[in-house]
VMD Tcl script that draws the C-alpha trace (Angstrom):
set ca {
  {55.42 17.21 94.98}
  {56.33 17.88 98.41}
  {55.29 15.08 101.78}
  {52.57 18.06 102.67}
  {50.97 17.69 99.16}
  {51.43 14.10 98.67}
  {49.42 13.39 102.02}
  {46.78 16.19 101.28}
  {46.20 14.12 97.75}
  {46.12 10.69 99.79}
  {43.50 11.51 102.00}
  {41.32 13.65 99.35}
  {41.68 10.78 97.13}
  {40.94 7.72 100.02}
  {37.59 10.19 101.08}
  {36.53 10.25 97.26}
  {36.95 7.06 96.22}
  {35.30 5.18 98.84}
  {32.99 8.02 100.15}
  {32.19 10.53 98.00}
  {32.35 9.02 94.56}
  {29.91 6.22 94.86}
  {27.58 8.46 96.52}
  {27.52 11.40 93.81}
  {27.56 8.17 90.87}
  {24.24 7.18 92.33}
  {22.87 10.45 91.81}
  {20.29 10.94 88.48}
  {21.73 14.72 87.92}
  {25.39 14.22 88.77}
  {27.81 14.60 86.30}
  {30.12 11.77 85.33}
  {33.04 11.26 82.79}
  {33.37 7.84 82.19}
  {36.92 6.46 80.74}
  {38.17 3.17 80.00}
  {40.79 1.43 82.70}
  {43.92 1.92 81.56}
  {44.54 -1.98 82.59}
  {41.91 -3.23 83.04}
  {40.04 -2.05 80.04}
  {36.56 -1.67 82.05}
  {34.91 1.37 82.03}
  {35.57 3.86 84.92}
  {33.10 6.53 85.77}
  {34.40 9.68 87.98}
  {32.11 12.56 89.23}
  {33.18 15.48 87.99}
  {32.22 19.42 88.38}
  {32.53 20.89 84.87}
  {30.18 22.93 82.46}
  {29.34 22.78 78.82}
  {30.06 25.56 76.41}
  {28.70 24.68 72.85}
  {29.95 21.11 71.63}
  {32.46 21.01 74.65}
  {32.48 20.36 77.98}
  {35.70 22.19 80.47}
  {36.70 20.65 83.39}
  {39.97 20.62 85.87}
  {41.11 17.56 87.19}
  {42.34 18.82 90.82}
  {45.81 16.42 90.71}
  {46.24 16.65 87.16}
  {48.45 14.06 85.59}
  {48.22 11.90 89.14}
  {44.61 11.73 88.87}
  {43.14 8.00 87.62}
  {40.84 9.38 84.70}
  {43.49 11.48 83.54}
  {45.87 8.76 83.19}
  {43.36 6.36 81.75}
  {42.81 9.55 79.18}
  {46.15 9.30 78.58}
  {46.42 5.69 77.39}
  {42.82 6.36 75.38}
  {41.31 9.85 74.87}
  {37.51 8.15 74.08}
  {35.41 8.83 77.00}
  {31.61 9.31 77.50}
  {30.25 12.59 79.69}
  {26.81 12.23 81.33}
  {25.63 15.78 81.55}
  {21.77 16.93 82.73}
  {20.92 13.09 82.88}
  {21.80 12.25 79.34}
  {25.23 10.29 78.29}
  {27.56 12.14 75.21}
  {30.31 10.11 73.64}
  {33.30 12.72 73.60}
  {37.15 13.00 72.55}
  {39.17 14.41 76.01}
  {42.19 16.74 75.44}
  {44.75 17.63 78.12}
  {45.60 21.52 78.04}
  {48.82 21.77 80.52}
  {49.24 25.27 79.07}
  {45.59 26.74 79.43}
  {45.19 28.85 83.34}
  {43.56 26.09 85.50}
  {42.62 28.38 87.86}
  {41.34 31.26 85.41}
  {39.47 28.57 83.68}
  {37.52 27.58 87.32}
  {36.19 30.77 87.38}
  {33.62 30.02 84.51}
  {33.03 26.54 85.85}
  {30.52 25.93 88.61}
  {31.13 27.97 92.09}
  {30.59 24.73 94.67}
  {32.25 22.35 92.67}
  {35.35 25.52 91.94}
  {36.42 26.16 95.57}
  {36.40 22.36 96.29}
  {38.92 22.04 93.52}
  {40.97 25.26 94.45}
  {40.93 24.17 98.41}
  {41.83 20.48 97.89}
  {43.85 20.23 94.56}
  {47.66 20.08 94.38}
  {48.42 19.98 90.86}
  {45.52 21.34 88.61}
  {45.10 20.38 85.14}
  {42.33 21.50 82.37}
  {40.64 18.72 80.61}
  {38.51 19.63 77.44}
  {36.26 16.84 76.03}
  {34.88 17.62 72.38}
  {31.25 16.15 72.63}
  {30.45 14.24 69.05}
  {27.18 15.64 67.90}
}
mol new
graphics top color blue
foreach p $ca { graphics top sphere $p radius 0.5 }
foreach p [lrange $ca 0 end-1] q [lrange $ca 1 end] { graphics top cylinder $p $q radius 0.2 }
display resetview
C-alpha cells in the first residue's frame, strides 16, 4: 500500500472510530455487524452499509483484510447482523475473488460512493444469515 493510501486509511479510520461509529451504533435503524475481538474475545459491533438478498446479507469492507471486523472474521467467522432493527446470528465469508466494486452497485447508493471515495483496498464480505 503506498504512504498516500496508508494516510488516507489512517484518517478515515481515526474519523470512524471515534466519530462516526459511535454515532451511527446509537442509531435504532442502523445497521451493525457485530464480531468477536480477535484478542480480546468481547464483542465488537461496526456500522456497516450492506443489503440483504434472501438468507444473506453482501457487504464490502472498504480496507479489506486491514479492516478490524475483517480480521476478527478471520480468527472466527460467527458474527451477528442487526438489520431493520432486529439482530440475525450469521456465518461471514471473505470473497477476495468476487468484483468489489461491481458488487457496490447493488448495495445501497449513500453508503456505495462513501466506500468507493474513501476505500483503499476493497473486499466483499458475505454473511449467511441462520434462519
Amino acid at each position: 500500500m503506498s504512504g498516500r493510501a496508508e494516510r488516507k486509511q489512517w484518517v478515515v479510520t481515526r474519523f470512524q472510530r471515534y466519530l462516526a461509529n459511535p454515532l451511527n451504533r446509537r442509531l435504532p435503524f442502523q445497521t451493525l455487524l457485530e464480531t468477536t475481538g480477535r484478542s480480546s474475545g468481547l464483542p465488537r459491533q461496526t456500522p456497516v452499509g450492506g443489503r440483504r438478498v434472501g438468507d444473506s446479507f453482501w457487504l464490502v469492507s472498504e480496507f479489506g483484510l486491514k479492516s478490524n471486523y475483517v480480521r476478527n472474521i478471520q480468527a472466527d467467522p460467527r458474527v451477528r447482523v442487526r438489520i431493520a432493527g432486529r439482530w440475525h446470528h450469521g456465518t461471514a465469508h471473505l470473497l477476495p475473488d468476487d468484483d468489489p466494486v461491481a458488487r457496490l452497485r447493488g448495495l445501497p447508493r449513500f453508503n456505495s460512493a462513501a466506500v468507493r471515495a474513501f476505500g483503499t483496498g476493497l473486499l466483499t464480505v458475505r454473511v449467511d444469515l441462520e434462519r
